[in-house]
C-alpha positions as CSV (number, residue, x, y, z in Angstrom):
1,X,0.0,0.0,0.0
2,X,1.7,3.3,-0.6
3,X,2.3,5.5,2.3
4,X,1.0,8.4,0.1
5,X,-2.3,7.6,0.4
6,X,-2.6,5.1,3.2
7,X,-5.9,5.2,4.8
8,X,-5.9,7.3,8.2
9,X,-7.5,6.1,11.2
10,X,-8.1,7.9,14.5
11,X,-7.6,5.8,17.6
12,X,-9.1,7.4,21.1
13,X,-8.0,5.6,24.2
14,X,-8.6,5.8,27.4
15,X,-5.9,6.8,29.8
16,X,-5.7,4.1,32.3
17,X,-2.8,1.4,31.2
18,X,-5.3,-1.4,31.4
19,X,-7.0,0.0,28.2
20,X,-4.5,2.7,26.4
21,X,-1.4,-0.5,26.4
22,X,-4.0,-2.4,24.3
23,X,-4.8,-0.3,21.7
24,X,-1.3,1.3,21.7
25,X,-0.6,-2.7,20.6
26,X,-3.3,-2.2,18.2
27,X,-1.6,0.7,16.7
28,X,1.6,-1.4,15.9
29,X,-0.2,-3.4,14.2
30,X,-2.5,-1.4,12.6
31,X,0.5,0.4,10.8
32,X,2.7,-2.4,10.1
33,X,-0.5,-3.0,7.6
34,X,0.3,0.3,5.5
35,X,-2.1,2.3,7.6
36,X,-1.4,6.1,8.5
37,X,-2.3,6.3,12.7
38,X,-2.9,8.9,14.7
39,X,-3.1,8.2,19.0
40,X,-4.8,10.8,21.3
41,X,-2.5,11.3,24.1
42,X,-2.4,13.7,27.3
43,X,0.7,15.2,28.2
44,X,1.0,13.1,31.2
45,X,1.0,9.8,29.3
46,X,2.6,11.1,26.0
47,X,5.9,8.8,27.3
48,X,3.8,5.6,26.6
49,X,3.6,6.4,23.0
50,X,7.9,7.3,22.2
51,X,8.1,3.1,21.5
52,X,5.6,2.9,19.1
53,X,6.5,6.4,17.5
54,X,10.1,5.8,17.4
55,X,8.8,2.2,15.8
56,X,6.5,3.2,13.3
57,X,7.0,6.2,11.6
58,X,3.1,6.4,10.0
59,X,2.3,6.3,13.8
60,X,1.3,10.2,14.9
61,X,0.3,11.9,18.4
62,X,-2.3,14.2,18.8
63,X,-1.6,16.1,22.0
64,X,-4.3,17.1,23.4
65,X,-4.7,17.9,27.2
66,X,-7.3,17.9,29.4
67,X,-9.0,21.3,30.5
68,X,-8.2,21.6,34.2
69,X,-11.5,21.3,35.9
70,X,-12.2,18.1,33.9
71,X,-9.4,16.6,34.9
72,X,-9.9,13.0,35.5
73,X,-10.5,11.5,39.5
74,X,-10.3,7.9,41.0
75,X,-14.2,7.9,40.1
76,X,-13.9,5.9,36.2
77,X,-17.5,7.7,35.7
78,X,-15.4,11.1,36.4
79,X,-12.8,10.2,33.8
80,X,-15.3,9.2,31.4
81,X,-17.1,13.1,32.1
82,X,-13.6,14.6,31.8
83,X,-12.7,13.0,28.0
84,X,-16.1,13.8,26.9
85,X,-14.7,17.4,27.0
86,X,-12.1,16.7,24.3
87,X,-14.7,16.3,22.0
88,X,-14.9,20.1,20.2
89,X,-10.9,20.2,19.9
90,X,-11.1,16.9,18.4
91,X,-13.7,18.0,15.7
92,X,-12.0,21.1,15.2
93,X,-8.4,19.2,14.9
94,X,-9.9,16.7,11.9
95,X,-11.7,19.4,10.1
96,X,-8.5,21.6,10.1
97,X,-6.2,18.3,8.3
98,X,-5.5,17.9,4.9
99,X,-6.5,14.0,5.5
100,X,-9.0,13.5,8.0
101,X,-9.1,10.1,9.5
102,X,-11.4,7.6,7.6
103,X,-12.9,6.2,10.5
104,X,-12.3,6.7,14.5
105,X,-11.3,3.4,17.1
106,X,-12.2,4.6,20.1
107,X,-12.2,2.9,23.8
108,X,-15.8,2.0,25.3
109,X,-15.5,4.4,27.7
110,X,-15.5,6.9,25.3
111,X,-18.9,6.3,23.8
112,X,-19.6,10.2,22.9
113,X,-17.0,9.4,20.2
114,X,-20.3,7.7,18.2
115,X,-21.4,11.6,17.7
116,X,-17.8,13.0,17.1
117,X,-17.5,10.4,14.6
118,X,-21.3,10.7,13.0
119,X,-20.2,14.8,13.2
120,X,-17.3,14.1,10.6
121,X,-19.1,11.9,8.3
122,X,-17.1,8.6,9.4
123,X,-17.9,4.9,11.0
124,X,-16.7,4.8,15.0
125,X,-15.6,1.4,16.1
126,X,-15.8,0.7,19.7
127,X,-12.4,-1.1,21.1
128,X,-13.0,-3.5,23.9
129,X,-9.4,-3.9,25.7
130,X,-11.3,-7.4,27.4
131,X,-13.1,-10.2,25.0
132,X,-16.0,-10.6,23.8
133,X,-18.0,-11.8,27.1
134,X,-17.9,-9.0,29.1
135,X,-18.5,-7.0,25.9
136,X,-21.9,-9.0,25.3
137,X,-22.6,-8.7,28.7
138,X,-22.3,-4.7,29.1
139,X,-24.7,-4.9,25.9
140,X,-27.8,-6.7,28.4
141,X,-27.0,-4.4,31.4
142,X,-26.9,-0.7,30.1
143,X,-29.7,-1.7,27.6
144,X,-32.6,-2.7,30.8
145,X,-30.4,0.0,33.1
146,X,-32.9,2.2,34.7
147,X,-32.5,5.8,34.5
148,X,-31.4,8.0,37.4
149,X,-33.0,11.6,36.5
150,X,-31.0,14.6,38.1
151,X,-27.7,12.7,38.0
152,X,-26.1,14.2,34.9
153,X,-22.7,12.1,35.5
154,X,-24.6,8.7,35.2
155,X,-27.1,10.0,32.6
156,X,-23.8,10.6,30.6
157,X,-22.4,7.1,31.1
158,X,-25.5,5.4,30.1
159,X,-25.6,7.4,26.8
160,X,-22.2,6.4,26.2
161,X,-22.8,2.8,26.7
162,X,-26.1,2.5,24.8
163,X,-23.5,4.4,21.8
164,X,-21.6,1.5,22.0
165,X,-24.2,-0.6,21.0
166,X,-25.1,1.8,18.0
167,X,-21.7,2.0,17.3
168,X,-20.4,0.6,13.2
169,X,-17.8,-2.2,14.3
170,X,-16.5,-3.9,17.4
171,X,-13.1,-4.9,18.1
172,X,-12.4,-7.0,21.0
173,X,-8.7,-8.0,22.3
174,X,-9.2,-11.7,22.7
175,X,-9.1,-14.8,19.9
176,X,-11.7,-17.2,18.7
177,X,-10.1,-20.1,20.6
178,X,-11.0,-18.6,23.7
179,X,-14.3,-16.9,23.6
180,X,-15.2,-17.5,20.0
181,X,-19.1,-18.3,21.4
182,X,-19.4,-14.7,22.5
183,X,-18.2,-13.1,19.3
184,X,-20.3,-14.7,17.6
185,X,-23.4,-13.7,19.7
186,X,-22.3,-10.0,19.5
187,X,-22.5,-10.4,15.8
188,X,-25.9,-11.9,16.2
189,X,-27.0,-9.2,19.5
190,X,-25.8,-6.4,16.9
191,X,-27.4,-7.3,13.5
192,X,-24.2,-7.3,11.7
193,X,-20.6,-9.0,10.8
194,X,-18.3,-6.2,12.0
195,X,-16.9,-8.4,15.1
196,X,-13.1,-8.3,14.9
197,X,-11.4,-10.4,17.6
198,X,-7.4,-9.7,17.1
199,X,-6.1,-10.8,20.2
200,X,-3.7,-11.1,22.3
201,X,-2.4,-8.0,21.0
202,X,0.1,-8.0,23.9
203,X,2.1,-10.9,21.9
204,X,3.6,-8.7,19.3
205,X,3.1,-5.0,20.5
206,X,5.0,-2.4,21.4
207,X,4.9,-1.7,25.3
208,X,6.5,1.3,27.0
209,X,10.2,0.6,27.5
210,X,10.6,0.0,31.1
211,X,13.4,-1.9,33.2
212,X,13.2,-5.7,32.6
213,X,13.6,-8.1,35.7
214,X,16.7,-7.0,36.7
215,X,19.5,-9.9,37.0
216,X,18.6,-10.1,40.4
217,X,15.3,-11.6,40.0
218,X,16.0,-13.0,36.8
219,X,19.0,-14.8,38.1
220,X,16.3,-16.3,40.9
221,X,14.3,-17.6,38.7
222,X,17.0,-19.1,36.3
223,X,18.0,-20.9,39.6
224,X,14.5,-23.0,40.3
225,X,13.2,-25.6,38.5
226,X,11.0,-25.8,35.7
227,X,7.3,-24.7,36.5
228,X,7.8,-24.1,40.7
229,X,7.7,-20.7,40.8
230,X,4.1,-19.4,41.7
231,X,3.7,-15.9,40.2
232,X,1.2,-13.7,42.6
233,X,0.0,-10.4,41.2
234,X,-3.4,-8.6,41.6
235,X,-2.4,-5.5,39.7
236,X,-3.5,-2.4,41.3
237,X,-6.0,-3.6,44.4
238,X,-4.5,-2.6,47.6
239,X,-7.0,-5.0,49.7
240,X,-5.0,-5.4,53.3
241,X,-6.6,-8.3,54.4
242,X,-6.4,-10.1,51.0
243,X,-2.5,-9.3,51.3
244,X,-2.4,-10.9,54.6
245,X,-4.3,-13.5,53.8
246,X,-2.3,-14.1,50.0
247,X,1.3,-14.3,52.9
248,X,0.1,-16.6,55.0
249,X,-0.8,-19.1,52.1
250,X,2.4,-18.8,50.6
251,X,4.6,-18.8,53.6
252,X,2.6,-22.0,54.8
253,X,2.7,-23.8,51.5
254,X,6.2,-24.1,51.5
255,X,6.5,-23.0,47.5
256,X,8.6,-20.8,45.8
257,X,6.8,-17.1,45.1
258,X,7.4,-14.0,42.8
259,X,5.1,-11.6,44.2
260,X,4.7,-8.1,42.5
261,X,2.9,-5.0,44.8
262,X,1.9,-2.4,43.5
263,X,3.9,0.4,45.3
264,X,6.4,0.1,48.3
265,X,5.6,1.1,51.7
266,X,4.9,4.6,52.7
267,X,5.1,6.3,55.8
268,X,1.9,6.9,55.3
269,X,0.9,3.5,55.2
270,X,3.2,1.7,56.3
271,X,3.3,-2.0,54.2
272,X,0.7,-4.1,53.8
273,X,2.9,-7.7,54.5
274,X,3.1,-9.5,57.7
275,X,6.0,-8.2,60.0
276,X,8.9,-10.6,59.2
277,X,7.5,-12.2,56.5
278,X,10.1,-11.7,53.9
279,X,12.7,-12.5,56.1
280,X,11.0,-15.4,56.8
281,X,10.3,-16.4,52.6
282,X,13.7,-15.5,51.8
283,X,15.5,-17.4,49.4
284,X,12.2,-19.0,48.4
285,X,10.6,-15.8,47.9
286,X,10.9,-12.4,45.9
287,X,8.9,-9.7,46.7
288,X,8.9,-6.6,44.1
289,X,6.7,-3.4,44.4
290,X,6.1,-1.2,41.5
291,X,5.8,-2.0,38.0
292,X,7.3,-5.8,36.8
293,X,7.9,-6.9,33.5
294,X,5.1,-9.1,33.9
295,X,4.9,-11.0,30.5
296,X,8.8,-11.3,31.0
297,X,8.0,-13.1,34.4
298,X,5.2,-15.4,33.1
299,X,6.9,-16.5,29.9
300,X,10.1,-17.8,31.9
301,X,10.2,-21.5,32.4
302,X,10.6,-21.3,36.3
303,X,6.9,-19.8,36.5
304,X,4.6,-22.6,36.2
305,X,1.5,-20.5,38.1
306,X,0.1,-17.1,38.3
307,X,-2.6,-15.8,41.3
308,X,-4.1,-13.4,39.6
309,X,-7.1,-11.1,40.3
310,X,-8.5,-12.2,36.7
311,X,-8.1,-8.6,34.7
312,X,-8.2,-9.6,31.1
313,X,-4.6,-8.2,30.1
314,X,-3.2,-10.3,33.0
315,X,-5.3,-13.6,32.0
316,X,-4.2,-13.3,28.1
317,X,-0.6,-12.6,29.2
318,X,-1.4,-15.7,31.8
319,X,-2.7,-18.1,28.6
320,X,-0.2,-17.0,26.3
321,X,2.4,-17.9,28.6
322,X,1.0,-21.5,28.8
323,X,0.6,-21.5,33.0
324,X,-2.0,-22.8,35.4
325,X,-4.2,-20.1,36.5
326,X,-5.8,-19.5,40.5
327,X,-8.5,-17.1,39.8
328,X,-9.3,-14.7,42.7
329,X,-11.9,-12.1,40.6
330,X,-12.6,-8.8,43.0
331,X,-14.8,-6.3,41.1
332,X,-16.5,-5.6,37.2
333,X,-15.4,-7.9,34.5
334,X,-12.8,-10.0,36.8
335,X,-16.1,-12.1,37.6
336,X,-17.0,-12.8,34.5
337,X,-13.7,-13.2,32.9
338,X,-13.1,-16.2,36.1
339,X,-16.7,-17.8,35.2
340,X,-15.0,-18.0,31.1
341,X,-11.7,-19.1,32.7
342,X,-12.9,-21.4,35.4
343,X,-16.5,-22.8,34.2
344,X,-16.2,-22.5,30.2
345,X,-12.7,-23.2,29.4
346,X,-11.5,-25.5,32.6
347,X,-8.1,-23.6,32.2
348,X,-8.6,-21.8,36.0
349,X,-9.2,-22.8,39.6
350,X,-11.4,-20.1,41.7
351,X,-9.3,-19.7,45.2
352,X,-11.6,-17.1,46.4
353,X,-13.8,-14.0,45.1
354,X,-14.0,-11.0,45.9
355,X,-12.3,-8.1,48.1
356,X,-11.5,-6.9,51.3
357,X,-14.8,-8.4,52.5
358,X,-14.4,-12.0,50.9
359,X,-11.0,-14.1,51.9
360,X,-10.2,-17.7,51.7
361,X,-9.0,-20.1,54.4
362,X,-5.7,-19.5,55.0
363,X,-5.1,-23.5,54.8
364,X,-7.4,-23.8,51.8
365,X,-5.6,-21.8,49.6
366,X,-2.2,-22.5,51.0
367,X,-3.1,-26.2,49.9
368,X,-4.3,-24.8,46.0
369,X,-1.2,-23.6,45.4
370,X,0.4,-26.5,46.9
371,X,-1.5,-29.0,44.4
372,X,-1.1,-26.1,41.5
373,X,2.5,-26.2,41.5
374,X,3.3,-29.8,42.1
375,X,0.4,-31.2,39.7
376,X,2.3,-28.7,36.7
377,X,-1.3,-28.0,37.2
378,X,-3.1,-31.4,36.2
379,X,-5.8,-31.6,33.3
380,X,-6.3,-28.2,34.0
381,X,-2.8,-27.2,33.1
382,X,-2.6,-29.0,30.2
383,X,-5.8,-27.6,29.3
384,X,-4.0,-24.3,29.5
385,X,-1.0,-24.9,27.6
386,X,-3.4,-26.2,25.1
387,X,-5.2,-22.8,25.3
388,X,-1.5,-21.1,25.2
389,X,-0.9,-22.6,21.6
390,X,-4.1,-21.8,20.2
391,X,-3.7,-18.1,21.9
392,X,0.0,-17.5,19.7
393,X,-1.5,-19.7,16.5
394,X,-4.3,-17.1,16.5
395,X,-1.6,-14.1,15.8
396,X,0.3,-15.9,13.4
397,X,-0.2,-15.7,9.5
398,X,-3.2,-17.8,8.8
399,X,-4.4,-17.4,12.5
400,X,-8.0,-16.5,13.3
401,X,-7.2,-13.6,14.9
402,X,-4.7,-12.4,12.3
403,X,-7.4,-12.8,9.6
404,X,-9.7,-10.8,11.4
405,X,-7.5,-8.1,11.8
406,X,-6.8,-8.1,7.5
407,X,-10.2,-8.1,7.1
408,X,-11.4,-4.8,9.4
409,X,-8.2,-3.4,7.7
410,X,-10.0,-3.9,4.4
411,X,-12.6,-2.5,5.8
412,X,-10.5,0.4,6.3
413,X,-9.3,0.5,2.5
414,X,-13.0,0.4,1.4
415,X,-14.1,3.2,3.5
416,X,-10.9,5.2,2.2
417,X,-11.5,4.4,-1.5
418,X,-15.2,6.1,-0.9
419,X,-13.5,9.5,0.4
């Protein structure tokens, strides 16, 4: 395709890393097919473009920040509000360019991008950073949601949703192989064939370049044996008690842990670990705080678990590595995503679920990761591994999930030839 006239697409994420990594990964692909992108970023998270800039040069930012009272809160119905005020300096950005985008991919958070997108004359595909379940799922709810007059905040967010629905395409960050079913029943639920699962997109993206594991950690884990390493990570929940409970398990157990926190210790708020407890794990334990180099961690041959609180990046990086899964769900799509993993696909054990309120037996889960680790995980793990090869076949020429991602990109060279 030549880069003179390559189709240009518009992609809208939102700013939590959970959903912009994604479709950053999206992008890299996305261009490596001839197309011409341009990512909305904030100053604040311009820094997680520079790899895929300094990558791919048909890759652009548009820097756009947000006004100061609508700057985003802890509240995700806040955030939402907030890039709903980008919407005029969008509009006014892809009237002003010699080659407005052809079509906008925008998170489904950001369902007001429907009526940007109908504004400029072009198709708006939601992107779904988890599969297609939860997607069909969020369909059912916000349709038979009730409304809430004189709340302007949720009045927003239901419009938003129900835009989703209305919305031209879907794209969904999972593979056939694993929720295949539920893309199918979107195509049905919306009345049309524009379903494109393309996952995992983490396989062959381009992440923010961060420290790897450090030879500390990495010479650890080259030191244990294959599959004995439980990996525990429940990315950013800050539940004491589960923390507590999560240390107790593994220091009875007797296994060998890599355990990533969120953050260190504060003087604040002090640490949420058991006085003594590293000391105590030491030598058959690592304890790191702050961002890991998680896909790193998983895909080395010492790991042969992973705890996980069941967010959908953490569960494809999980299956793609080929390791057994304990499924510990604690809020929104986590519970359906440990139903798919633990019900559907047999790939998962549930240890516990949900938060602060809901812990397991300290005994009872000290004894699942006992079984996990020194079963390689049973039928369940070869399940998984099965799952694992289907997950990387997907991405691969020929795959399912490389096919659909040619075909919504001739979708994209249909809608340009029309322009």
């Amino acid at each position: 395709m030549s880069r003179t006239c390559a189709p240009h697409v518009l992609l809208l994420p939102h700013p939590l890393s959970g959903h912009m990594l994604p479709l950053l990964d999206l992008a890299h692909h996305l261009s490596l097919r001839g197309l011409t992108i341009t990512v909305h970023s904030t100053p604040e998270n311009l820094p997680n473009l520079h790899p895929l800039i300094s990558s791919s040069p048909t890759v652009h930012p548009l820097l756009l920040p947000l006004p100061v009272q609508s700057q985003p809160s802890n509240d995700f119905r806040d955030t939402m509000v907030a890039m709903g005020s980008l919407h005029a300096p969008i509009l006014e950005w892809a009237k002003a360019h010699s080659a407005p985008p052809v079509l906008i991919v925008s998170d489904f958070f950001l369902g007001w991008t429907r009526r940007l997108a109908e504004e400029l004359g072009v198709p708006r595909v939601v992107f779904s950073p988890s599969g297609a379940l939860p997607q069909a799922l969020n369909h059912c709810l916000w349709r038979e949601m009730p409304e809430r007059e004189g709340d302007p905040v949720s009045e927003f967010v239901k419009k938003g949703m129900l835009d989703n629905v209305a919305s031209w395409g879907v794209i969904v960050n999972s593979f056939k192989g694993m929720d295949g079913m539920y893309v199918d029943h979107l195509r049905r639920d919306l009345g049309h064939d524009r379903v494109w699962a393309v996952g995992p997109l983490s396989v062959a993206g381009v992440r923010p370049e961060r420290a790897g594991l450090g030879q500390d950690v990495k010479g650890w884990l080259d030191g244990c044996p294959v599959g004995s390493v439980v990996y525990v990570c429940f990315g950013s929940m800050k539940k004491l008690f589960a923390h507590q409970t999560v240390a107790a398990a593994l220091e009875e157990s007797g296994v060998r842990f890599l355990w990533a926190l969120k953050a260190a210790p504060t003087a604040s708020n002090g640490d949420s670990l058991p006085d003594g407890f590293e000391k105590r794990t030491a030598g058959r334990g690592v304890v790191m705080r702050g961002w890991v180099a998680q896909v790193e961690i998983l895909r080395h041959d010492a790991v042969g678990v992973f705890l996980t609180h069941c967010g959908w990046n953490s569960i494809l990086e999980g299956i793609a590595a080929g390791v057994s899964l304990l499924a510990w769900p604690m809020t929104a799509d986590q519970f359906y995503n440990a139903r798919l993993l633990v019900e559907e696909l047999g790939v998962a054990v549930r240890v516990c679920e949900g938060g602060e309120e809901s812990v397991p037996e300290v005994g009872e889960l000290a004894e699942k990761v006992k079984e996990a680790v020194s079963e390689g995980g049973g039928e369940m793990g070869v399940r998984g591994r099965e799952l694992g090869r289907k997950a990387l076949e997907a991405v691969e020429v020929g795959g399912s999930s490389y096919g659909d991602l040619d075909g919504f990109v001739g979708e994209v060279v249909k809608l340009h030839c029309l322009t």
